[in-house]
N, C-alpha and C positions, 0 to 999 in steps of 0.2 A: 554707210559702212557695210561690206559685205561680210556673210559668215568667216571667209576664211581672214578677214581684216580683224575681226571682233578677237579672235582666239589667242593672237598674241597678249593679247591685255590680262588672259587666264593663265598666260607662263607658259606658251606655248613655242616653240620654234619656229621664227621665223624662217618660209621656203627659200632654199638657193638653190634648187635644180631647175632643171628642163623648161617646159613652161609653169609659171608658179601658174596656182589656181587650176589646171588642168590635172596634173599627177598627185597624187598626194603628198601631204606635206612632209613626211619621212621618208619622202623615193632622195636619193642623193645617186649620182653618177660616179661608180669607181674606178679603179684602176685595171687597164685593158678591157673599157667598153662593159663593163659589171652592171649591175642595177642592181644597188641596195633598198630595199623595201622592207619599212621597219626594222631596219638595223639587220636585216640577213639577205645576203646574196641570191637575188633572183635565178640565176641559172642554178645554184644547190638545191633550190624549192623544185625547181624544174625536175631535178635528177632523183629527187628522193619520192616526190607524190605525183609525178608524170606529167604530163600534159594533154589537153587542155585544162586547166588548175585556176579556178578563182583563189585568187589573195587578198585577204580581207585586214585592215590595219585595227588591231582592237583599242588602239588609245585612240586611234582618230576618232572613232564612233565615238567613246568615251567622250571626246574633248568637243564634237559637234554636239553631243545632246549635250552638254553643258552649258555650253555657248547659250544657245536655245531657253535652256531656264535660266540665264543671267540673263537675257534680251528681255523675258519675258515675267519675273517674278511671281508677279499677280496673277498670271492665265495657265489654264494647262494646257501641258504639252503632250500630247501623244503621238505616241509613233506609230507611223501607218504601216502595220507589218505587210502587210502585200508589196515591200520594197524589195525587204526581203525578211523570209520568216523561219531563223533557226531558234536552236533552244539554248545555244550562244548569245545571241544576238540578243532574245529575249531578255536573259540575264543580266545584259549589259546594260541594255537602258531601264530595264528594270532597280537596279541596285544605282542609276543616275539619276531617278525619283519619278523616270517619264511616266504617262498613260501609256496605254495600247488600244489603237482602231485599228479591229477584229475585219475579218468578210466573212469567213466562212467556219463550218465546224470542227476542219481541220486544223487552221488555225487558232480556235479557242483550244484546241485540244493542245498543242507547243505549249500555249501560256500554261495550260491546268500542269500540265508536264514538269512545267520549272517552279510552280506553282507562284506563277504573276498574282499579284492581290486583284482578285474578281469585281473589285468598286472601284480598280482606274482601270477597269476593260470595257471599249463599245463592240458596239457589233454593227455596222451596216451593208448595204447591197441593195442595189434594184430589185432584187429577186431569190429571197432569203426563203432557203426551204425549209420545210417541218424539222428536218435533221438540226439544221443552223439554230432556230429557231427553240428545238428541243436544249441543244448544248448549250445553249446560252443561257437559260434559264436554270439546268442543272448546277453550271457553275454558280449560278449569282454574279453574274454579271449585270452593273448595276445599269448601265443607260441601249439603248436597243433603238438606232433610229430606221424608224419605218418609212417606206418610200412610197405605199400605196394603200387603195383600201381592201383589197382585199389582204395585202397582208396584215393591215391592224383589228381585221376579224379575224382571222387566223391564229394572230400571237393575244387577243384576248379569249379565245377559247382555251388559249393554252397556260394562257395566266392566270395564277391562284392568288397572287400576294399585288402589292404595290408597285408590279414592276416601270420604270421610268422611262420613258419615251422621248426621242426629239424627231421633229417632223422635218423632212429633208423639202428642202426649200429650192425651186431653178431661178435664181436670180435672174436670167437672160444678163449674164454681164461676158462678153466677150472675151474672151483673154489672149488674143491673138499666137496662139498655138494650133495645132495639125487638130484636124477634125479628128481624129481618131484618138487623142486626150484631150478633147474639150469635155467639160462636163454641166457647164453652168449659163449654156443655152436653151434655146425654145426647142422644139421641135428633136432632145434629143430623149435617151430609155430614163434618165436619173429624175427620181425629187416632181414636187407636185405644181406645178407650171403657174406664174401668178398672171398671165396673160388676161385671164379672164375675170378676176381680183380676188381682194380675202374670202368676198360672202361665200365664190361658188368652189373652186373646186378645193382650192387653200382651207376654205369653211368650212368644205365636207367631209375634210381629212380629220380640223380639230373636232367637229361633234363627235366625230365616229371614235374617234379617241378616248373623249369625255365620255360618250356614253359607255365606255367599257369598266365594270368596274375593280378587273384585274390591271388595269394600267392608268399611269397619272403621269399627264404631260409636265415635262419639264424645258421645253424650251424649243429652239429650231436649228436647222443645220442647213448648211449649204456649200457646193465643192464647185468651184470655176473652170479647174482645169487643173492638166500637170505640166512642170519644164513650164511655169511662170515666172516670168523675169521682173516686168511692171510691177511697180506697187500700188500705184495708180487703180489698177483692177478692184486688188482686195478691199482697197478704201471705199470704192464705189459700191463692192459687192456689200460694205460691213455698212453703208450709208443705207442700202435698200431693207438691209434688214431689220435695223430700226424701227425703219419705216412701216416693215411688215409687223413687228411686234407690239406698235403701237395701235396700228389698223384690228389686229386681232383685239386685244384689249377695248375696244370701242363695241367692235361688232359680237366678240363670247364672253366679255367681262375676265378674261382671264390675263394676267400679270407672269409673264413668262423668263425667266431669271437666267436663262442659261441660251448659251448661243453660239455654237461651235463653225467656226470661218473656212475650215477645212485645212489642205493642204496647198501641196503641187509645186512648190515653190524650187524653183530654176538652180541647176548647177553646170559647169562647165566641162562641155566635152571636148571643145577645140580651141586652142588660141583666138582672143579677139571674140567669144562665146560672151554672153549677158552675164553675170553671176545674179545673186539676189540680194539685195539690201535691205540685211535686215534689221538695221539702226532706222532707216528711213519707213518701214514698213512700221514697225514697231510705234512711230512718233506719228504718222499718219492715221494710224489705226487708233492709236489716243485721243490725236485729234479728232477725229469723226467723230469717235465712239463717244466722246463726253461732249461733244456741241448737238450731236442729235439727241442723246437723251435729254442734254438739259432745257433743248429745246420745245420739249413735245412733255418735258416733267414726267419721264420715263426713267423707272431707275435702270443704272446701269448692269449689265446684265454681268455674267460670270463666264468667259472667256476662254471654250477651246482650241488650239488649233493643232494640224495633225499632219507634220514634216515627216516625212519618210525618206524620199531621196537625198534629200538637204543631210540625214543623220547619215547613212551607209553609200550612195554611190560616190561621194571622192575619196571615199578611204579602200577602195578597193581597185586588183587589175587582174586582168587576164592573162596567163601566158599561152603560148602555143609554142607548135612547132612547127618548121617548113615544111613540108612533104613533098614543092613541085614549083617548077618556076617555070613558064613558061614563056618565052618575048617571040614578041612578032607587032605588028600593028600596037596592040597592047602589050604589056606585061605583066602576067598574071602572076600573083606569087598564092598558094595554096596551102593553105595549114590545116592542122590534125582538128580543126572546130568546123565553129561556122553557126549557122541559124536554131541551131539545135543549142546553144549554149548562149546566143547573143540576137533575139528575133528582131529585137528593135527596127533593124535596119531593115527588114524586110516588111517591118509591121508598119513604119510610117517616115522611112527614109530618114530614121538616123546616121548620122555621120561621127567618125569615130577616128584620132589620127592612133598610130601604134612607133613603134621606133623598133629598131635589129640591140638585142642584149647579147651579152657572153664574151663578145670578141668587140678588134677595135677595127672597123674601116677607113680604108685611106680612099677608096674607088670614089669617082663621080655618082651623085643621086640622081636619081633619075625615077618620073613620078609611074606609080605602080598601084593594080589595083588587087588589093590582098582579098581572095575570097575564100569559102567554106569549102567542105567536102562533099557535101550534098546534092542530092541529084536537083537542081533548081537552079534557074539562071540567076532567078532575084537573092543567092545567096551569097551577095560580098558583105564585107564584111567594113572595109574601107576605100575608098574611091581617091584616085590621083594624088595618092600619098608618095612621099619622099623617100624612097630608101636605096644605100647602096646597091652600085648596080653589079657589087661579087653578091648577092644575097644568094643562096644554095638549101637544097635540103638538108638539115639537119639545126640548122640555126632557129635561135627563137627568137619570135617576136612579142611583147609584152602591150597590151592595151590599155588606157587609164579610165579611171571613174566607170568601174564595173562590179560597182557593189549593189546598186540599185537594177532590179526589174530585169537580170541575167539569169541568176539563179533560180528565180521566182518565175519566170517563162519558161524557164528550159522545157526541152521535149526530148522524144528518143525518137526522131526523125529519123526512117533509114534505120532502126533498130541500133541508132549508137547512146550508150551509156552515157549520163550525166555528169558532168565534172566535178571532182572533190571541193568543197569551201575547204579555204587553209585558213587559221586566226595567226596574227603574228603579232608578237608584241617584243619589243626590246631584243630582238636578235633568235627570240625563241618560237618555232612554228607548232602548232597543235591541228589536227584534222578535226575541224568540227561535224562536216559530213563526208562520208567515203564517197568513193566514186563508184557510181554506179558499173556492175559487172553484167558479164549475157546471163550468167547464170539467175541475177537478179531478175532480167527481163522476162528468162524463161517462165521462173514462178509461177508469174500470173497468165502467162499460155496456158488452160486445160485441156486443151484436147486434145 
């Protein structure tokens, strides 16, 4: 059963637009070519907060982190704000009971902002600086998983009290995604490689740990990958770790109770896309997780994991607007975005379909490839997409599953401003962040 299959069970609306599973579940198609989004008409959002404009659905989030801790009762769930990290956002799955995995200092800074409870916040990264390092500790944030040794002498210099530790673990488990979000291979920056086994490098991480006596290990971590579909992976990644925590126990005498499985888990950008099943993931993960402890007489350990995309990218879309059509050989159609708002596709060949809102066409489609405004070849946006072939400047096009890792990318490429987040709930739109202006940009020019 996938997330968006689980949700009805919680009283949710069953989809009847577009592609189900691709748009979100409150997009419905209205009268003269409309797109309603969250109960309010897509081109009025268009006209009142501009374009390019993320729209973000606040009960879908709502109703994904629920899902999540119905799936999950026993384990915690936290959300991996690097999806995307407002002090909305925060709020929301904060007051839905979730954790929060932190990266950096500015992001501890959003949680201290809305004031997220400091003992369901991590913190991790390959490469956590004195800053990160320092806010995390200010806050009391209670778990900090370290990726290396020099940063666990680092954060024990810096540690006064008991603070808790999990040691980031590379399972080498494959997860058949783009190299550029795998994470739980050999050979790549994350987590301490067990190629070589517990005694030596895995080994030297827990001594260096133990010996510190501002910090006390509580358990291990490990992240696969992102945009995983298989569950197959995580069972095999949750089989090795076991395995690891049982090897350690032998070789440092220590009994390690906590074991966080990560994220990264698959959501749907196009028709015919993988979703994640997370009935089956959830029953697989049981199964492992109690035939290997009981097998090795290993208690069972206490269970995080750390959905980011799964909670915000299908609740969210993009709008634009045309600026330039262009046919010939190709058909270029050119909107007011582009990589500055949506990098994915340039970062690791995202594919992404979009549809024409506002009006209704009768013209033949005809496939077109929608790109940015940016001076970059590599900036389209969608490739041999369907749209009518009156499409003109001034029309808009709306994107799906743009809540995830849009906002959270963005750049001012070209010195163009960042696009407003909209929250919409029940018909009602609120700006959670403004759009960035030149005057903002200027700012931080001093000279």
């Amino acid at each position: 059963m996938t997330l968006s299959e689980l949700l009805p069970s919680l009283g949710c609306e069953a989809a009847d637009h577009l592609e189900p599973g691709v748009w979100p579940r409150s997009t419905r198609l209205g009268p003269g070519g409309e797109l309603l989004f969250a109960g309010a008409p897509v081109s009025h959002l268009a006209a009142r907060f501009g374009t390019p404009a993320y729209l973000l659905d606040e009960d879908e989030v709502r109703q994904n982190a629920r899902a999540y801790r119905k799936a999950l009762p026993d384990a915690e769930v936290a959300y991996a704000s690097k999806a995307l990290c407002t002090r909305a956002v925060l709020r929301w799955v904060a007051e839905e009971g979730l954790s929060l995995d932190t990266c950096s200092a500015g992001e501890i800074a959003v949680a201290r902002s809305v004031g997220f409870p400091a003992e369901r916040i991590l913190l991790h990264g390959n490469a956590k600086t004195p800053e990160d390092l320092k806010a995390a500790l200010s806050y009391g944030v209670r778990r900090i998983v370290v990726d290396s040794l020099d940063e666990i002498e680092q954060l024990g210099a810096l540690a006064t009290g008991a603070q808790q530790v999990l040691i980031r673990v590379t399972p080498d488990v494959a997860a058949g995604t783009h190299a550029a979000i795998t994470t739980g291979t050999e050979g790549q920056k994350f987590g301490f490689s067990l190629r070589e086994g517990v005694r030596d490098n895995l080994g030297r991480a827990v001594s260096a740990v133990l010996a510190q006596p501002g910090l006390r290990l509580a358990g291990l971590h490990c992240h696969i990958g992102s945009q995983v579909s298989r569950v197959d992976f995580y069972e095999l990644a949750a089989r090795k770790m076991i395995g690891v925590l049982v090897a350690l126990r032998e070789t440092h005498g220590v009994t390690l109770r906590e074991l966080d499985l990560g994220g990264g888990h698959a959501v749907r950008y196009l028709p015919g896309d993988m979703g994640f099943d997370i009935d089956g993931y959830v029953r697989r993960l049981r199964v492992a997780l109690a035939y290997e402890c009981a097998s090795h007489g290993f208690p069972l350990p206490k269970l995080t994991i750390e959905p980011g995309r799964a909670i915000v990218g299908p609740a969210g879309i993009t709008v634009y607007r045309v600026c330039a059509v262009k046919r010939g050989s190709r058909t270029f159609v050119a909107v007011d975005g582009g990589m500055s708002d949506n990098a994915r596709p340039a970062l690791y060949g995202a594919a992404y379909t979009a549809r024409l809102i506002g009006r209704r066409s009768r013209a033949a489609r005809r496939p077109m490839t929608v790109v940015g405004r940016h001076c970059e070849s590599g900036d389209v946006l969608a490739d041999g997409l369907s749209l009518p072939d009156d499409v003109h400047p001034g029309d808009l096009l709306a994107v799906p599953c743009t809540g995830a890792y849009h906002h959270s990318l963005a750049s001012n490429y070209n010195l163009v401003g960042r696009p407003p987040v909209v929250g919409v709930s029940r018909g009602t739109a609120t700006l959670l962040v403004r759009r960035e202006t030149e005057e903002d940009l200027l700012k931080r020019d001093l000279g």
